[in-house]
C-alpha positions in Angstrom: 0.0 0.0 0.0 1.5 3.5 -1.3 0.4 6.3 0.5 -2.0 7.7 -1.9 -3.7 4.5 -1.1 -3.1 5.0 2.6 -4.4 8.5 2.4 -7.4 7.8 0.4 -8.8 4.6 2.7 -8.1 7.3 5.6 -10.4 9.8 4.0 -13.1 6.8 3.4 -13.0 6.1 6.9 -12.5 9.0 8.8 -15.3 12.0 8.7 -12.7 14.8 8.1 -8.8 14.8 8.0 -7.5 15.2 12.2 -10.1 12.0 12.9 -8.2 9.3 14.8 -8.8 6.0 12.9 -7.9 2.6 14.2 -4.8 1.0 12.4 -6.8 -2.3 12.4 -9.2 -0.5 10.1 -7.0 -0.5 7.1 -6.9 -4.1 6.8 -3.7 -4.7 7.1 -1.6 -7.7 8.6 0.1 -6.5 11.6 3.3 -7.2 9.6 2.3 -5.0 6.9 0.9 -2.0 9.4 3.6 -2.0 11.5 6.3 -2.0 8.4 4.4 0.3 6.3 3.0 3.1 9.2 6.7 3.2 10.1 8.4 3.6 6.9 5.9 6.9 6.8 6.7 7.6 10.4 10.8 7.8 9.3 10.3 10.3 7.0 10.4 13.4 7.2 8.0 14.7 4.7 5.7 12.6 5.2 5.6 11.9 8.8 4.7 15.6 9.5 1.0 14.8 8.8 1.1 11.8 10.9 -0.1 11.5 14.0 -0.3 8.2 15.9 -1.9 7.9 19.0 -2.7 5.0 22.1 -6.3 4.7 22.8 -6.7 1.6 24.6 -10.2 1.9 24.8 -13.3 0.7 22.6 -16.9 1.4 22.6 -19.4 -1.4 24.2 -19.7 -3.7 21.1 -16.8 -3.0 19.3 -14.0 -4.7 18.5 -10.9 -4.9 20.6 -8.5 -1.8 19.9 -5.0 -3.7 18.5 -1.6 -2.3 19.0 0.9 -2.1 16.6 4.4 -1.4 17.3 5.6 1.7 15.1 9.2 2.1 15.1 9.1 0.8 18.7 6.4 2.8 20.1 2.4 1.3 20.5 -0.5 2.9 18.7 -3.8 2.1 18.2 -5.3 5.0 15.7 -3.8 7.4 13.8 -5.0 10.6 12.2 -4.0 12.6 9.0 -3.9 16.4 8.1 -5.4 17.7 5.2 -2.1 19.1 4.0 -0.6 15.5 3.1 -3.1 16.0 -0.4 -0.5 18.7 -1.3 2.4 15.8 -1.6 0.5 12.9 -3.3 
């Protein structure tokens, strides 16, 4: 998955750029997620309009929140700014 690809299942899922969205929710392997969310979380110019964050909750009925490993560091969701359009 390139990161257009990344970015546009992003936009599908979330209601507006700045929405966390669980990793889980790209259908990834945890291989693939944790390899691929890294590589954009090394560099630079892309990693700007990344934000990961750990939210180990979940709402009654929904599935578990998974954690993948991101260069070393757990995350649950992450969330996009709109400004990564204006390097695709």
């Amino acid at each position: 998955m390139d990161l257009r690809q990344v970015v546009e299942k992003y936009k599908g899922m979330a209601r507006g750029f700045g929405e966390p969205v669980p990793l889980a929710a790209f259908g990834l392997s945890r291989e693939e997620t944790e390899r691929i969310f890294s590589v954009f979380d090394e560099d630079y110019h892309i990693s700007r309009f990344f934000h990961f964050s750990l939210n180990p909750t979940t709402e009654p009925g929904g599935p578990p929140v998974v954690a993948y490993q991101i260069n070393g560091f757990p995350h649950t969701h992450v969330s996009l700014d709109a400004e990564i359009q204006s390097i695709l």
